[in-house]
C-alpha positions as CSV (number, residue, x, y, z in Angstrom):
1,X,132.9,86.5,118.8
2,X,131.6,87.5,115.3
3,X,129.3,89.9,114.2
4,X,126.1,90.0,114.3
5,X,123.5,92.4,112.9
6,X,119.6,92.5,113.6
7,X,117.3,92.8,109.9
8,X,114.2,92.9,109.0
9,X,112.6,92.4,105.7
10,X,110.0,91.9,102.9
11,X,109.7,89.0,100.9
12,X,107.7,88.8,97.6
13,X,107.9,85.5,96.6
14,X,106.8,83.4,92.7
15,X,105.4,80.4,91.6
16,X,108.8,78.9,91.0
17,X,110.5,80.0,94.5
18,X,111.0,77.3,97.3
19,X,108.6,76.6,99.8
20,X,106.2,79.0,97.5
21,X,102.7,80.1,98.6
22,X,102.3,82.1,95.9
23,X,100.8,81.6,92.2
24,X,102.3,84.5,90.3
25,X,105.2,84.9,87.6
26,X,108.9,85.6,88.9
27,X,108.3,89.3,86.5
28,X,105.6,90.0,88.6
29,X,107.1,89.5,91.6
30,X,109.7,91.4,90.8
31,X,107.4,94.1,89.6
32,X,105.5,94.1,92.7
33,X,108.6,94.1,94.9
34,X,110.2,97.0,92.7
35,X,106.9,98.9,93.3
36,X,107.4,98.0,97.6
37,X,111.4,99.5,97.4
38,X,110.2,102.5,95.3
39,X,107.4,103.7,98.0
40,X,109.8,103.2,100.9
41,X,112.6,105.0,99.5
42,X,110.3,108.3,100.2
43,X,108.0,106.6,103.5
44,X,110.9,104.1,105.0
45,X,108.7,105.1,107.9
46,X,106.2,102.3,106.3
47,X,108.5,99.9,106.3
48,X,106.7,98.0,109.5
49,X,103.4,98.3,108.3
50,X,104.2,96.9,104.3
51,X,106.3,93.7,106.0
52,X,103.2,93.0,107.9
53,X,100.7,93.5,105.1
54,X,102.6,92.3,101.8
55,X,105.3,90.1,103.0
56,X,105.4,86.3,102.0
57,X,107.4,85.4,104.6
58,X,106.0,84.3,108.1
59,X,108.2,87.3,109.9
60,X,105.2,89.4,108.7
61,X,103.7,88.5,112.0
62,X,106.4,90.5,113.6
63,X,106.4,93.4,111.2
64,X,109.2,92.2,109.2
65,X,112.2,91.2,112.1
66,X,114.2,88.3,111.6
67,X,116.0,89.5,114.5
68,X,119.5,89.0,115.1
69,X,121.8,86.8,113.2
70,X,125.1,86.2,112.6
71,X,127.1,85.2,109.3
72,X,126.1,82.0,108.2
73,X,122.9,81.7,109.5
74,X,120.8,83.4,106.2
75,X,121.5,82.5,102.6
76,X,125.0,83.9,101.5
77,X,123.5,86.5,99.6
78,X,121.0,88.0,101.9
79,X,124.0,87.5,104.6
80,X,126.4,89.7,101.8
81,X,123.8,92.2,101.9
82,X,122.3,92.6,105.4
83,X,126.0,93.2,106.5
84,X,126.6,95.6,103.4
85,X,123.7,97.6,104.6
86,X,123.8,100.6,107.1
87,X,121.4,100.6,110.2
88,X,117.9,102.0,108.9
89,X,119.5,101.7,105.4
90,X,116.8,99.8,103.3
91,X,118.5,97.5,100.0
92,X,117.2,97.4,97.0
93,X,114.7,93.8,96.0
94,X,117.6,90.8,95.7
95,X,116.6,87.8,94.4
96,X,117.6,84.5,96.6
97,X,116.0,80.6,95.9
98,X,112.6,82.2,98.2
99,X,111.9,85.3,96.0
100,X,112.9,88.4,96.3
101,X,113.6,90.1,99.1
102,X,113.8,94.2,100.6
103,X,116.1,93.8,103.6
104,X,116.3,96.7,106.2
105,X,119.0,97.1,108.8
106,X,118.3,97.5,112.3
107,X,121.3,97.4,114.3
């Protein structure tokens, strides 16, 4: 049986990422997603209520969770990172083909 972990996360996406609702600039997304990682480095407490507010990404409507996965199941390198992560760890914004993304580990 492999691993698998359970993950939430935030996704900022730009006018150039796939399946994009969004209208601004990759920089600003970036920006914006630098300016998420940087408040919940000192409130991960938050973490819930910004996926549900700011994220792109239709897991906002359950405050983030993608629930559990396995390998092979999310783009190789949110995968790499989700399983590099701690649980309650949060990563820094990655980039993948949907935007950028603050992943947090939940078990």
């Amino acid at each position: 049986m492999s691993e698998k972990i359970s993950a939430s996360h935030i996704l900022i996406m730009h006018k150039d990422s796939q399946s994009s609702r969004s209208n601004i600039s990759k920089d600003d997304a970036l920006i914006q997603a630098k300016k998420i990682y940087d408040e919940l480095k000192s409130k991960p407490e938050k973490f819930k209520d910004i996926a549900s507010t700011k994220s792109d990404c239709a897991s906002a409507a359950s405050a983030g969770s993608l629930g559990e996965f396995g390998r092979g199941v999310m783009v190789k390198d949110f995968e790499n990172v989700a399983f590099d992560l701690k649980v309650d760890e949060i990563s820094e914004p990655i980039e993948t083909d949907f935007g950028f993304h603050i992943i947090k580990r939940d078990k």
